[in-house]
C-alpha positions as CSV (number, residue, x, y, z in Angstrom):
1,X,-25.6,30.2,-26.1
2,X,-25.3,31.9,-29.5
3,X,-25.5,29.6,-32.5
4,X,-21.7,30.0,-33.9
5,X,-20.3,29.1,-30.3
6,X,-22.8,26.1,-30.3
7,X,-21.8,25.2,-33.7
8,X,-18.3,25.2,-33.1
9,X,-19.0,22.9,-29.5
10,X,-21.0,20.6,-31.7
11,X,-18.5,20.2,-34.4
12,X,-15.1,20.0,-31.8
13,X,-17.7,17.1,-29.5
14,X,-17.8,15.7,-33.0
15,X,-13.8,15.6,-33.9
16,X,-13.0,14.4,-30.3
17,X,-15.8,11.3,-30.9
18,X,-14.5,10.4,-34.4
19,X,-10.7,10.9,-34.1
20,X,-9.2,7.2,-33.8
21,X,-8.1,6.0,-30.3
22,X,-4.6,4.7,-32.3
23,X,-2.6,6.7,-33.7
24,X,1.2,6.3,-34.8
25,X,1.6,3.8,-31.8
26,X,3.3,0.2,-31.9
27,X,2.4,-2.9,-30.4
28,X,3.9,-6.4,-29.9
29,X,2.5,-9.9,-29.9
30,X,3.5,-12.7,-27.7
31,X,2.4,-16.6,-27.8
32,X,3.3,-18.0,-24.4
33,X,5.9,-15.2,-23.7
34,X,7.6,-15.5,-27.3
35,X,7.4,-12.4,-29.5
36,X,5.4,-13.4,-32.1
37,X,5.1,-10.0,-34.4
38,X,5.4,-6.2,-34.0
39,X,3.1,-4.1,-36.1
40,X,2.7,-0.1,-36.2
41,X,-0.8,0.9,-36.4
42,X,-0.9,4.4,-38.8
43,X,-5.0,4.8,-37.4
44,X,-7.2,2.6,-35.9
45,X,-10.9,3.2,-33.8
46,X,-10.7,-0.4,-33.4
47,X,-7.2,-2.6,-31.9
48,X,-9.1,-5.8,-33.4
49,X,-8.9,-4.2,-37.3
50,X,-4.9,-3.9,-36.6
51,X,-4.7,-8.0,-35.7
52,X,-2.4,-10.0,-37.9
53,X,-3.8,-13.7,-38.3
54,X,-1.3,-15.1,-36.1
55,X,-1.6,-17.2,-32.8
56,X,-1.5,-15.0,-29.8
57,X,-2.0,-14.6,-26.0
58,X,-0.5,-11.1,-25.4
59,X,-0.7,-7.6,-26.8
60,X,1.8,-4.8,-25.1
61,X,1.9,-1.1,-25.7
62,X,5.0,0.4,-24.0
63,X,5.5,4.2,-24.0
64,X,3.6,4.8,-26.8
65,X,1.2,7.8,-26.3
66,X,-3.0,6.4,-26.3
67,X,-4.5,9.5,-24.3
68,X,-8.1,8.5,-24.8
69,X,-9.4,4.4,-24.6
70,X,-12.7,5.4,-26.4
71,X,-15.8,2.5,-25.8
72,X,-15.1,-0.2,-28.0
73,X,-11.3,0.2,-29.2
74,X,-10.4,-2.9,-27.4
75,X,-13.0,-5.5,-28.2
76,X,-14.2,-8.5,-29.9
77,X,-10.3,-10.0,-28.9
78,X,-11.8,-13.7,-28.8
79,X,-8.0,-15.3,-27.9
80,X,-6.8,-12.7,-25.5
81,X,-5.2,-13.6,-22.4
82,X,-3.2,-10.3,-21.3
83,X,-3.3,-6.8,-22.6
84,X,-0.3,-4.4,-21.4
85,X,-0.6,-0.9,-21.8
86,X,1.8,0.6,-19.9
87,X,3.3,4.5,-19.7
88,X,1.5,5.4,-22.6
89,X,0.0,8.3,-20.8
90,X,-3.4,6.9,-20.9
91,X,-5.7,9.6,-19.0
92,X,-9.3,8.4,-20.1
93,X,-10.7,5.3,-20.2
94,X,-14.3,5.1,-21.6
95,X,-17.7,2.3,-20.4
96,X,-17.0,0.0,-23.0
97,X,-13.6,0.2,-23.9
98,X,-13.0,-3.6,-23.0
99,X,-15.6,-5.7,-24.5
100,X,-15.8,-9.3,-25.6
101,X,-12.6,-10.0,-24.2
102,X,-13.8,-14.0,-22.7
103,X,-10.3,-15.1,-22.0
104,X,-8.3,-11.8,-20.7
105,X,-6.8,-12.9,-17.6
106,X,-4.3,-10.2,-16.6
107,X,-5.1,-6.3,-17.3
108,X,-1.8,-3.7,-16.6
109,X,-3.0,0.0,-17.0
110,X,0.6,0.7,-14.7
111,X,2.9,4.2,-15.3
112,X,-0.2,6.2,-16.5
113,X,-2.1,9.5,-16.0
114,X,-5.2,7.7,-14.9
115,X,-7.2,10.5,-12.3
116,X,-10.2,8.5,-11.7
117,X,-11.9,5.1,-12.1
118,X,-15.5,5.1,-13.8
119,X,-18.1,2.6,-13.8
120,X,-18.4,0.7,-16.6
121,X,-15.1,0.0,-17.3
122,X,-14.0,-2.7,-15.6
123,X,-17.3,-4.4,-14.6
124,X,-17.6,-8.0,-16.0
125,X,-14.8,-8.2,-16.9
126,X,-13.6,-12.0,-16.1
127,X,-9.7,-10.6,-15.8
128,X,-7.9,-12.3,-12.5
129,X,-5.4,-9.6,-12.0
130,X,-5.8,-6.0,-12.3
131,X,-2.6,-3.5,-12.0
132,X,-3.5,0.3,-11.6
133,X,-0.2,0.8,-10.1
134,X,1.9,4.0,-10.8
135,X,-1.2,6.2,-11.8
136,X,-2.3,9.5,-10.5
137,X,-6.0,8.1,-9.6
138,X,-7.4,9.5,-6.4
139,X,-11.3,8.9,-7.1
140,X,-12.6,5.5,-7.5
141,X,-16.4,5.2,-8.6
142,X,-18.6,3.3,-5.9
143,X,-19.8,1.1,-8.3
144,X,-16.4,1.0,-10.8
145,X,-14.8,-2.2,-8.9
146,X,-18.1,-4.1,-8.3
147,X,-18.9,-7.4,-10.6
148,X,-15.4,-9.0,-11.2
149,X,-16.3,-12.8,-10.6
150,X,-12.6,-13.8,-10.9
151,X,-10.7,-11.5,-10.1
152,X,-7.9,-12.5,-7.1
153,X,-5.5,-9.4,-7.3
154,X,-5.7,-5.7,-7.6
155,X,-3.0,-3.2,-7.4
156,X,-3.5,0.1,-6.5
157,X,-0.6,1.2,-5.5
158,X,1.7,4.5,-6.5
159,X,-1.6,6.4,-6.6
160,X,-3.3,9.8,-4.4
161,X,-6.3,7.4,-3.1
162,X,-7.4,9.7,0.4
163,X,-10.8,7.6,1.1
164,X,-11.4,3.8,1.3
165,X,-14.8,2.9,0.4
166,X,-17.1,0.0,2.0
167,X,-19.0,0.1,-1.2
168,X,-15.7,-1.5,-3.6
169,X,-15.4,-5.2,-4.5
170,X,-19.1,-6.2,-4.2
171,X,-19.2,-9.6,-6.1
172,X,-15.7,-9.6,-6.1
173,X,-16.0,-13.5,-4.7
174,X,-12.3,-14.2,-5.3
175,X,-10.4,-11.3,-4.2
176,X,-7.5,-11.9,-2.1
177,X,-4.5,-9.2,-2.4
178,X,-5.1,-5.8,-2.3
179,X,-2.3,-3.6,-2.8
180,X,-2.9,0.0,-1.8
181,X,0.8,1.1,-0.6
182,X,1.9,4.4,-1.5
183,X,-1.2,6.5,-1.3
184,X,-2.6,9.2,1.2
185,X,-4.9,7.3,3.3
186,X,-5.5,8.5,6.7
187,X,-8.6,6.3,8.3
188,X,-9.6,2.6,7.8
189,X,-13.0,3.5,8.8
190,X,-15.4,1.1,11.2
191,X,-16.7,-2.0,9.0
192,X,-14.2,-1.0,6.3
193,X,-15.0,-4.7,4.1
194,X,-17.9,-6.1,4.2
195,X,-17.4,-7.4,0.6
196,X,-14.7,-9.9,1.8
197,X,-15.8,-11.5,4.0
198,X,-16.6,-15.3,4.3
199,X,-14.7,-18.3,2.9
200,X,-13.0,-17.5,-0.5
201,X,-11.7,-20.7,-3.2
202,X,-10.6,-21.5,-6.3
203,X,-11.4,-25.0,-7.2
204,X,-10.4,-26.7,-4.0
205,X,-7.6,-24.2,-3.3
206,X,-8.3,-22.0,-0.4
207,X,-7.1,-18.8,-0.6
208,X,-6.6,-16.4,2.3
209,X,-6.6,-12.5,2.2
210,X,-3.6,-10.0,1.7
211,X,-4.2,-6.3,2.9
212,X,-1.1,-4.1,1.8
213,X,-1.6,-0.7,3.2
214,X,2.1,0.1,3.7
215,X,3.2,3.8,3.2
216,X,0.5,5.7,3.5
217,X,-1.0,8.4,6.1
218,X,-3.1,6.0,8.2
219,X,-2.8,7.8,11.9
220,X,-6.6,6.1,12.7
221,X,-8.3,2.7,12.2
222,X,-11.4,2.8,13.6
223,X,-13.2,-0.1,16.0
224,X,-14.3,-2.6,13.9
225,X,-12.7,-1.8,11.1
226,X,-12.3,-5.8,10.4
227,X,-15.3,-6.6,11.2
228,X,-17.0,-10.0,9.4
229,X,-13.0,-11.2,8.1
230,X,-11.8,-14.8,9.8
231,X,-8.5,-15.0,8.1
232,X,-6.1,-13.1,7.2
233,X,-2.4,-13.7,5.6
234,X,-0.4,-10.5,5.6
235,X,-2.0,-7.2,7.1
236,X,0.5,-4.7,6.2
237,X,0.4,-1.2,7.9
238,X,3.8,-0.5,8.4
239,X,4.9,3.1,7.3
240,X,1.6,4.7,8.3
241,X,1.1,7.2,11.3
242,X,-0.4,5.1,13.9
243,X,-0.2,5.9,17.6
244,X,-2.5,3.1,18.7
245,X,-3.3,-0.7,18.5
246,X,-6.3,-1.4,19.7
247,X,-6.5,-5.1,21.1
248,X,-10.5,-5.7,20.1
249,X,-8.9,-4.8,16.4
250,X,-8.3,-8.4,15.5
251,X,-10.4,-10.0,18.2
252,X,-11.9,-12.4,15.9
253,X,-9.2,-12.4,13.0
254,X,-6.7,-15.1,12.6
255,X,-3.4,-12.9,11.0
256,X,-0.3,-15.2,9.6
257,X,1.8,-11.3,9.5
258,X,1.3,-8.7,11.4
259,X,3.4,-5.4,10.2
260,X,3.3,-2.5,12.0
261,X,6.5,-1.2,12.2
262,X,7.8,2.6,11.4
263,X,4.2,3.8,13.1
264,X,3.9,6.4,16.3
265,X,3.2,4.1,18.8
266,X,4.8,3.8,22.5
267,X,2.8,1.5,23.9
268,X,0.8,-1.4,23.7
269,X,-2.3,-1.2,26.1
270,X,-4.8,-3.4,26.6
271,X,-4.8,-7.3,26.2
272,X,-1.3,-8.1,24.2
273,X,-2.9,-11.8,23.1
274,X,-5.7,-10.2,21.3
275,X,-2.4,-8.1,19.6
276,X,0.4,-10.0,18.9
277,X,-1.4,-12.8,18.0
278,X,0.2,-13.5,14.6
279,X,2.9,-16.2,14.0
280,X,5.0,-13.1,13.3
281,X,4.5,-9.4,14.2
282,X,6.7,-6.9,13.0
283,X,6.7,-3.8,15.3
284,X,10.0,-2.4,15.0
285,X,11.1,1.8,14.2
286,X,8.0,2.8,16.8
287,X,8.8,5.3,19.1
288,X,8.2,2.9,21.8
289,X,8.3,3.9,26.2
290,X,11.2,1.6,26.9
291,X,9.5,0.4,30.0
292,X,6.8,-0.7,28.0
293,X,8.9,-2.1,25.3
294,X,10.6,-4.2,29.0
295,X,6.6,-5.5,29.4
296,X,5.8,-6.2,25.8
297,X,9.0,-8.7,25.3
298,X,8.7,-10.2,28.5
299,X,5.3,-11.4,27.8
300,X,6.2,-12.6,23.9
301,X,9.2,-14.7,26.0
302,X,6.9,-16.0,28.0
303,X,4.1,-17.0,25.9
304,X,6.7,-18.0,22.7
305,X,5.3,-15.3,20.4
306,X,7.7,-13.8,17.2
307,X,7.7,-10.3,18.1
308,X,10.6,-8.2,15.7
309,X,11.2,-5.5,18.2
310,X,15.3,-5.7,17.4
311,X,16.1,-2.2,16.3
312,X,14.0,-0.9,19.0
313,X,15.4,-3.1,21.4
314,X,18.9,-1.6,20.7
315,X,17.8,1.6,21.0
316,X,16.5,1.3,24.7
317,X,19.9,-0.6,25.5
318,X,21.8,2.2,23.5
319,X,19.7,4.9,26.0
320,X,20.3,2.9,29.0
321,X,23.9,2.4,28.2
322,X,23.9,6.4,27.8
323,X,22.3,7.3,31.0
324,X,24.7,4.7,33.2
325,X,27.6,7.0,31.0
326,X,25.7,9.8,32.4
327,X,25.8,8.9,35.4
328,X,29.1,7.4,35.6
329,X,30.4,11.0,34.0
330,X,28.2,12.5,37.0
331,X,30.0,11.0,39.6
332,X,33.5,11.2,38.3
333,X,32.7,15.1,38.6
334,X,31.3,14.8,41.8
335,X,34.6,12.9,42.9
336,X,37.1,14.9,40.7
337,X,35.3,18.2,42.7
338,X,35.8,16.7,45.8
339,X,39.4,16.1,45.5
340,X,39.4,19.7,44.5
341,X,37.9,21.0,47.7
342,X,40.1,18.4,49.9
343,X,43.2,20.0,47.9
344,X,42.1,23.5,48.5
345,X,41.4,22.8,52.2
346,X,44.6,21.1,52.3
347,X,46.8,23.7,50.6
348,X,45.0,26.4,53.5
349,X,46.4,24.0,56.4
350,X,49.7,24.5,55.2
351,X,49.5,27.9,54.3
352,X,47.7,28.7,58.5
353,X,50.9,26.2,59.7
354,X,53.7,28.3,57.6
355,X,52.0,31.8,58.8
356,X,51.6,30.4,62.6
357,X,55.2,29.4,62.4
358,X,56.9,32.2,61.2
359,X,55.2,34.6,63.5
């Protein structure tokens, strides 16, 4: 590389690393969700240097425009229970960024330009909930969501995510919602969570796990896919492209709701208890074989399961009503052509008499 193009690399590396993550921005200050202040910040490296000395629990940056969180900019907060920075087309966030932040509960990066998720960022953290939502993220680090000891909620939802990976949430102990609706996944692959399994609590709460993977592009989930989980709350795949359920899929889960309506499928096959064994299970706007749709609510009657199969339902009765119109249609032609060909022949007998008479 020639030494003036190196030079001028060397010295724009060096502009990009010094130039303050805070620039012409405001931010507010809350103390148990009363505005407390509002301060501009001119420039600032460093959110902490821009802190009145005032009691607060919340920071929030609303479209303001913070491209770049740079390692370090949001540290050293001792008192800080939630940070907001939302639609402030944040595209970058450096390892580091959040340090020192020992009583952060909540974290909302929503209504960015995130792309991807790096390592570092996140990890540690002691944050409970996490919103990602409304980003463009569609890569996710193995190792970015790994070492979150209390976190119970993550929302990833609004996002271009394609790929689950097995490898997320390790020492995640407390996790219990995931949100992923509105991406592009296609596959829950085979073993797809082997970092939630066992018994999760908080104190002597028990919590129990929430799957949200409406709205996306899911047309396989693979055997096993929920493999090691005993309970689960909601399982939500409704929206997805589905065209079959198989019944060793929740063998060995307990599921409180079942959604799998709006899918492909047009039959259930196999064993329906190891299927529609949740207290409810939504299954309506599938293309279902009304025969099989006959079968499927005649067992749930019998064995006093909720199964919401009522749009469905009306439109089998809707097709049965219009083939019985069909038919009904068919044979009033049938007749109507009949009395046609009984007037014809009748109209020819009295013609033959009038031309046998006269002769």
């Amino acid at each position: 590389m020639p030494l003036k193009t190196l030079l001028i690399v060397l010295v724009t590396l060096a502009l990009v690393k010094s130039s303050p993550t805070f620039k012409n921005v405001e931010f507010k200050g809350y103390s148990v969700f009363t505005l407390k202040f509002s301060r501009a910040i001119v420039e600032a490296s460093t959110l902490k240097t821009e802190l009145p000395d005032q009691i607060y629990d919340h920071l929030e940056f609303i479209e303001q425009s913070i491209p770049v969180l740079k390692e370090g900019s949001v540290s050293d907060i001792e008192d800080l229970d939630e940070l907001t920075i939302e639609k402030c087309k944040l595209k970058t966030i450096e390892a580091g960024a959040f340090k020192n932040l020992p009583m952060l509960r909540r974290l909302s990066l929503k209504g960015n330009c995130l792309e991807e998720i790096a390592e570092g960022v996140f990890n540690n953290l002691r944050i409970s909930i996490l919103d990602l939502s409304q980003n463009q993220i569609k890569l996710i680090r193995d190792d970015a969501l790994t070492s979150l000891p209390n976190l119970l909620t993550i929302n990833l939802a609004d996002n271009v995510i394609s790929e689950w990976n097995k490898r997320w949430f390790y020492q995640v102990p407390l996790l219990t919602r995931i949100s992923m609706q509105n991406n592009s996944l296609e596959t829950i692959p085979s073993k797809a969570f082997p970092n939630l399994k066992g018994e999760k609590r908080y104190g002597k709460v028990r919590l129990t796990l929430n799957l949200i993977f409406s709205h996306n592009q899911i047309k396989e989930i693979e055997e096993n896919a929920f493999e090691g989980i005993e309970n689960i709350n909601n399982l939500w795949l409704d929206h997805n492209k589905i065209t079959n359920f198989s019944d060793d899929l929740l063998e060995k889960v307990n599921v409180k709701d079942l959604r799998l309506e709006h899918n492909q499928i047009r039959c259930l096959n196999g064993n329906l208890s190891s299927i529609i064994k949740a207290e409810m299970t939504h299954m309506d706007g599938n293309p279902f074989d009304c025969k099989c749709l006959e079968k499927v609510q005649k067992w749930a009657e019998e064995k006093d399961r909720k199964l919401d199969l009522f749009y469905s339902e009306m439109h089998c009765a809707a097709d049965r009503i219009k083939k019985k119109m069909s038919d009904f249609e068919k044979r009033l032609k049938d007749i109507n052509a009949g009395k046609e060909a009984e007037e014809v022949n009748s109209n020819q007998r009295i013609e033959d008499e009038i031309e046998v008479f006269s002769e």
